[in-house]
C-alpha positions in Angstrom: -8.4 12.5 20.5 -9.7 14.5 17.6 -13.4 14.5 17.3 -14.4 14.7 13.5 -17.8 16.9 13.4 -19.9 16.5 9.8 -21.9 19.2 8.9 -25.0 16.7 8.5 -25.1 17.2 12.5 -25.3 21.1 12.0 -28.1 20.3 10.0 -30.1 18.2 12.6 -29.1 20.9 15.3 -30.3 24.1 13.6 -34.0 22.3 12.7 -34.0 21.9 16.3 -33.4 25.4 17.1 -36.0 26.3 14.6 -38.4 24.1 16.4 -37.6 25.5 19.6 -38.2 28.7 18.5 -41.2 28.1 17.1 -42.3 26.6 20.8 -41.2 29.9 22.5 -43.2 31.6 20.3 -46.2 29.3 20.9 -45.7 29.5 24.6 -46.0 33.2 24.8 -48.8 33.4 22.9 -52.9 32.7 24.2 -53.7 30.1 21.5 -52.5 26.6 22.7 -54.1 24.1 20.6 -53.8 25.8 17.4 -50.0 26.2 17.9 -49.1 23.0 19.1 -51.1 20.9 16.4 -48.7 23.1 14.3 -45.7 22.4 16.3 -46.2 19.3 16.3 -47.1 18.3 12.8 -43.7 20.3 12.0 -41.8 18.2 14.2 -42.6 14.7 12.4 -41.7 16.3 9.5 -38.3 17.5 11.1 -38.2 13.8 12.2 -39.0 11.9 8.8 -35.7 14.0 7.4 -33.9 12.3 10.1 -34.7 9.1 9.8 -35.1 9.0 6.6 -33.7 10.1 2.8 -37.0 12.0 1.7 -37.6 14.0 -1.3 -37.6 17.6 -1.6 -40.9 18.5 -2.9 -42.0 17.4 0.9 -40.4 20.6 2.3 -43.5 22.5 0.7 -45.3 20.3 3.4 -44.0 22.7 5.9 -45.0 25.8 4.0 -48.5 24.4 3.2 -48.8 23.9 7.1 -47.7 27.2 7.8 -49.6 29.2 5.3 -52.8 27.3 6.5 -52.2 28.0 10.2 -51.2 32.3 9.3 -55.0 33.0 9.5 -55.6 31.4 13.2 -52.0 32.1 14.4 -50.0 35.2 13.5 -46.2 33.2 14.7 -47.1 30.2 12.1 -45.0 32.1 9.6 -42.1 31.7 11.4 -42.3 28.0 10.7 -41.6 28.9 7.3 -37.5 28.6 8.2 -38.1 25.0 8.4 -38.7 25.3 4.0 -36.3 27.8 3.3 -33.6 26.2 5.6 -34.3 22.9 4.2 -34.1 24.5 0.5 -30.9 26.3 0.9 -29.1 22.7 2.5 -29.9 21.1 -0.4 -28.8 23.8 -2.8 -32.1 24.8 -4.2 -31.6 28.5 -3.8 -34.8 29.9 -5.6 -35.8 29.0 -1.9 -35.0 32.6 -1.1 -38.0 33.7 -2.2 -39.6 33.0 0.8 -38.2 35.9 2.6 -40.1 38.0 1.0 -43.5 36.0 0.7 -43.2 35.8 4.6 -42.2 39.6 5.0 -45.7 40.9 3.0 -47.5 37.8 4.9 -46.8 38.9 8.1 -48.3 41.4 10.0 -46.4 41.9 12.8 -42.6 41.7 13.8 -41.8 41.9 10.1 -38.3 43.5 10.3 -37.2 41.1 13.1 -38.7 38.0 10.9 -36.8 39.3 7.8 -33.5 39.4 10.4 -34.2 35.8 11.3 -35.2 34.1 8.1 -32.4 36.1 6.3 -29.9 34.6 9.0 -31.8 31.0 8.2 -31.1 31.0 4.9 -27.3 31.9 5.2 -26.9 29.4 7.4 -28.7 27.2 5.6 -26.2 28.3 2.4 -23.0 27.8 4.5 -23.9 24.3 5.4 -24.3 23.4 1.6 -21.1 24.3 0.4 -19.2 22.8 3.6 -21.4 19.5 3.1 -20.5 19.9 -0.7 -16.6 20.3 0.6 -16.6 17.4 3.1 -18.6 14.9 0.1 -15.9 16.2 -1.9 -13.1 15.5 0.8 -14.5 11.9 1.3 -14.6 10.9 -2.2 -11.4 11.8 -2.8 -10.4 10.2 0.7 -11.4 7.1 -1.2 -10.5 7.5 -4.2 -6.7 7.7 -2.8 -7.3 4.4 -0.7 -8.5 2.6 -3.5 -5.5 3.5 -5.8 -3.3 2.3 -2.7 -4.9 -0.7 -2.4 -4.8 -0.5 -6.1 -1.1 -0.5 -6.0 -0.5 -2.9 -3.4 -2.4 -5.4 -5.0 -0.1 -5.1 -7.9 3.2 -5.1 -5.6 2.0 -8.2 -4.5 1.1 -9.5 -8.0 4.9 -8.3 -9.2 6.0 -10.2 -5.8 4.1 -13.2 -7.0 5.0 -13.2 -10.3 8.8 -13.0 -9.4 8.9 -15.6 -7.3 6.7 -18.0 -9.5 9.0 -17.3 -12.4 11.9 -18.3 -9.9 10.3 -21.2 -9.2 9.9 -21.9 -12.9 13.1 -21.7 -13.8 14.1 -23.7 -11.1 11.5 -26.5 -12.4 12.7 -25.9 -15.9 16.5 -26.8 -15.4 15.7 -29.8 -13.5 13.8 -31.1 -15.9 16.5 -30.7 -18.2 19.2 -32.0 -16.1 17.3 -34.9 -15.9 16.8 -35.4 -19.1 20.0 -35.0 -20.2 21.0 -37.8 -17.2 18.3 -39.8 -18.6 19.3 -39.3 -22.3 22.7 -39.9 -22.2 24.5 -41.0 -19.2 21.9 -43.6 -18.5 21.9 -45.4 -22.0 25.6 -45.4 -21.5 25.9 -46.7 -18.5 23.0 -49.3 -19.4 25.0 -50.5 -22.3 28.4 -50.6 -20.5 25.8 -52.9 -18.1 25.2 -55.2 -20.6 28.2 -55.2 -22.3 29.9 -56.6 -19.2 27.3 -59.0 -18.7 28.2 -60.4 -22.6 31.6 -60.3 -21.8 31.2 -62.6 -18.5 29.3 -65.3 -21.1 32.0 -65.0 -24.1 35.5 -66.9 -24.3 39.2 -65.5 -24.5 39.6 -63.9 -28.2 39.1 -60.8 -30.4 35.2 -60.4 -29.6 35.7 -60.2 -26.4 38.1 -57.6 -26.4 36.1 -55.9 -28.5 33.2 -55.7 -26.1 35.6 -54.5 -23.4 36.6 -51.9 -25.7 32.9 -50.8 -25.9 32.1 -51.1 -22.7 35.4 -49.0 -21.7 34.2 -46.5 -24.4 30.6 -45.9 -22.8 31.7 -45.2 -19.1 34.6 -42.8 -20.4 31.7 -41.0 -22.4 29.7 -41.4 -19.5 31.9 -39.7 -16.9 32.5 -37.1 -19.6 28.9 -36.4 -19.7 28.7 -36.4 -15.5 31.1 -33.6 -15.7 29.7 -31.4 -18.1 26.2 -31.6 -16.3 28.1 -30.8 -12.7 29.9 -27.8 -14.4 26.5 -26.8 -16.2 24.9 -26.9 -12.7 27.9 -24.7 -11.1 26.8 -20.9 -12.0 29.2 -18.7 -13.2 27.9 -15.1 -11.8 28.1 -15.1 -7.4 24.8 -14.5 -5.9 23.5 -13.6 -2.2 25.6 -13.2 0.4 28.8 -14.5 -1.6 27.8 -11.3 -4.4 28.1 -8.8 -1.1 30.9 -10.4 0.4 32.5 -10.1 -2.8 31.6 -6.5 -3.4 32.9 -5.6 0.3 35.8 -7.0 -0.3 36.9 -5.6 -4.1 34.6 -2.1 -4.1 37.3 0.0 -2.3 40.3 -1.4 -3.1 43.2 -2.1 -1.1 43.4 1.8 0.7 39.7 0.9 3.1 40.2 -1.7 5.4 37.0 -4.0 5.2 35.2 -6.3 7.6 32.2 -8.6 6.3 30.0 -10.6 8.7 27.1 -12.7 8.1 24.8 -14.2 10.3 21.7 -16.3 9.7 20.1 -18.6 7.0 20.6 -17.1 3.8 18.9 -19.3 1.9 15.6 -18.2 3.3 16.3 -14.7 1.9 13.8 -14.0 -1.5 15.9 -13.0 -4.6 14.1 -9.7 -5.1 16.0 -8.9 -1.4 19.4 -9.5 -3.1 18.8 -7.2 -6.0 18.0 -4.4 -3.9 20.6 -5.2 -1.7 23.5 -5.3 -3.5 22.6 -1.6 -5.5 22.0 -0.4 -1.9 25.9 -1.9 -0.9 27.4 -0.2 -4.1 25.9 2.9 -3.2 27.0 3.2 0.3 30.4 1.8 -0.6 30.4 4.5 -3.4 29.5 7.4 -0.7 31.9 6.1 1.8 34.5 6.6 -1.2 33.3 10.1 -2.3 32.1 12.2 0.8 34.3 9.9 3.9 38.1 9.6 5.4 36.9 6.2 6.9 39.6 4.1 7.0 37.9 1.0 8.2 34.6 -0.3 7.3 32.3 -3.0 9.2 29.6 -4.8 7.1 27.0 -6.6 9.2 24.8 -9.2 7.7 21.8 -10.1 9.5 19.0 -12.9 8.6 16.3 -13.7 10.7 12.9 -15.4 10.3 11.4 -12.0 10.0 13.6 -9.6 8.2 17.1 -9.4 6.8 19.3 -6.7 8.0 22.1 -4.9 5.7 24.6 -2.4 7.6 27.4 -0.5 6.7 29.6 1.5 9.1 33.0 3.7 8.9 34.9 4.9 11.3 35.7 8.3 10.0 33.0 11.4 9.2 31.2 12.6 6.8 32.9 15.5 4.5 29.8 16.9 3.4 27.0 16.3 5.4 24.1 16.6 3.1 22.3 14.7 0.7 24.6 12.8 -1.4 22.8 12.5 -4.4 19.5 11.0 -5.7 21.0 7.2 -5.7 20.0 6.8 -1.8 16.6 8.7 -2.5 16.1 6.3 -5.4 17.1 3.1 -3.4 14.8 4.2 -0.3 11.7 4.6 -2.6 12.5 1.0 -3.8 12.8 0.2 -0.6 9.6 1.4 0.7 8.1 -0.3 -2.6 8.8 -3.7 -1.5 8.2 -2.6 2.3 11.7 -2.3 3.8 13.4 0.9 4.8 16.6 2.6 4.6 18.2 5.1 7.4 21.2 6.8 7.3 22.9 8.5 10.3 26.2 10.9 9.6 25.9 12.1 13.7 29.0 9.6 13.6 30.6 8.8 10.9 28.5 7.1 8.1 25.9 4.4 9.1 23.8 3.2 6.5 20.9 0.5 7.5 18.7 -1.4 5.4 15.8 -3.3 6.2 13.7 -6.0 4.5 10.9 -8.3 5.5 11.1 -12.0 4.7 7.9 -13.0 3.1 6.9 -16.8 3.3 6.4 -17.9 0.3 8.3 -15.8 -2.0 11.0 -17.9 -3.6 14.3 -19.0 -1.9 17.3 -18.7 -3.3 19.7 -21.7 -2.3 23.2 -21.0 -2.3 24.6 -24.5 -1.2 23.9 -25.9 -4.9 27.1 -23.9 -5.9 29.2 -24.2 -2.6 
């Protein structure tokens, strides 16, 4: 498991080394009380920046301290690290100054305090600019999370929208169907109703006949305008799994032997599934053609509650082994937009394999209205 380290923690670690050094200091030398009230008011302070987001003005807290200690304890200057680390972390790098301020101050050790509050401040300097990188790293982190939920949000919008205007359409042309029912063959058939009923009531003569010739006249017009609305109703394009079936069967011509098999409900497949099947058929039919010596090719059709399952295999092998094209690479990104995936295998001869999730929801398309 990868542990992810942030360069706040550095921060934390290296006021505590400061601090500690500080107490070594302290412990080595004869005055006690004055070093640990020292000590110790420099440790809240150390603590307040961890617990909480203070300014920076309340890093010249520490260097008040410090000064204000130099005359009574000569190792007090070292707690001037604290400041200058603390400046350099946040980027304020006029901070450096203090090296030199503590070098004249000090009037012992001052080549050895140079060394350490030089190597303070460079730390100090390092962590800015790899806290800088990682803030930078996060934001755009999410910045590319919120464009992909971004983006999903609008696939499932597009989804939406497809299936509503489905459903739509659906609505629409029954509405229409049964208007036209309601329009037409119902005040026909109403009429040729009553004119039967007149005709029962009326004696043997020319009215009568004439009645039966309007009432013969209304259910002729009638069952001419049933017939119309049954062809209307009876689409002339195939769709689904009849539109692959038919593909398999007439792509290849008369030189591939093809077998088709379907399996499943295919009504519960969405339409947007079709339209990306059939393309990804065409293509595969179109590669078998161009880069294969298959002379038989099995189609398997596969619907289940969950997904829908498209594959192609030949029985010959691939001529040329590498990437046919951009027509696959297309299909697989449309794929991978509506959450599916496409694999192809050439180890033996040309397997092709597309899969789809079923999303409840999304529109049917019912194919027994034109059986």
């Amino acid at each position: 498991m990868k542990v992810k380290v942030e360069p706040i923690s550095f921060v934390y670690l290296i006021r505590i080394l400061c601090l500690l050094f500080l107490s070594t200091l302290w412990v080595v030398n004869d005055q006690w009380n004055n070093g640990f009230i020292l000590i110790f008011i420099l440790a809240i302070l150390a603590g307040l920046r961890w617990r909480f987001k203070i300014p920076f003005w309340l890093s010249f807290v520490d260097l008040v301290c410090c000064l204000l200690f130099l005359p009574i304890w000569s190792g007090s200057i070292y707690g001037i690290a604290l400041s200058l680390f603390d400046g350099m972390v946040r980027g304020r790098f006029y901070s450096l100054f203090l090296i030199p301020v503590g070098v004249i101050l000090a009037s012992v050790h001052e080549v050895f305090l140079f060394w350490y509050l030089l190597n303070v401040g460079v730390i100090g300097a390092i962590l800015y600019y790899w806290k800088k990188s990682y803030d930078q790293t996060i934001l755009e982190a999410d910045e590319e999370r919120l464009a992909r939920y971004e983006l999903e949000k609008v696939k499932a919008e597009l989804l939406e929208a497809n299936s509503q205007a489905v459903q739509m359409a659906e609505v629409s042309e029954r509405y229409r169907i049964a208007r036209d029912l309601h329009d037409h063959l119902g005040h026909d058939l109403t009429g040729a109703v009553l004119g039967l009923q007149t005709f029962r009531r009326l004696e043997k003569g020319r009215e009568k006949e004439a009645i039966l010739d309007q009432v013969q006249e209304r259910i002729e017009r009638s069952t001419t305008t049933l017939r119309e609305t049954v062809h209307d109703l009876t689409p002339v394009a195939r769709l689904g799994a009849e539109q692959l079936a038919f593909i398999a069967n007439n792509y290849l011509g008369n030189e591939v032997e093809v077998e088709f098999n379907q399996s499943g409900n295919m009504n519960v497949v969405p339409v947007q599934i079709w339209s990306l099947l059939e393309p990804c058929m065409k293509e595969v039919l179109t590669n078998i053609a161009r880069h294969s010596n298959a002379t038989k090719v099995i189609i398997h059709l596969d619907v289940t509650e969950m997904i829908v399952r498209l594959s192609v295999r030949d029985n010959g092998f691939v001529l040329d082994k590498e990437d046919h094209g951009t027509g696959l690479r297309h299909l697989k990104a449309r794929a991978r937009a509506a959450g599916g995936s496409i694999s192809v295998n050439v180890a033996d001869g040309y397997l092709v394999v597309c899969v789809f999730p079923i999303h409840e929801g999304r529109g049917e398309l019912n194919e027994d209205r034109h059986c």
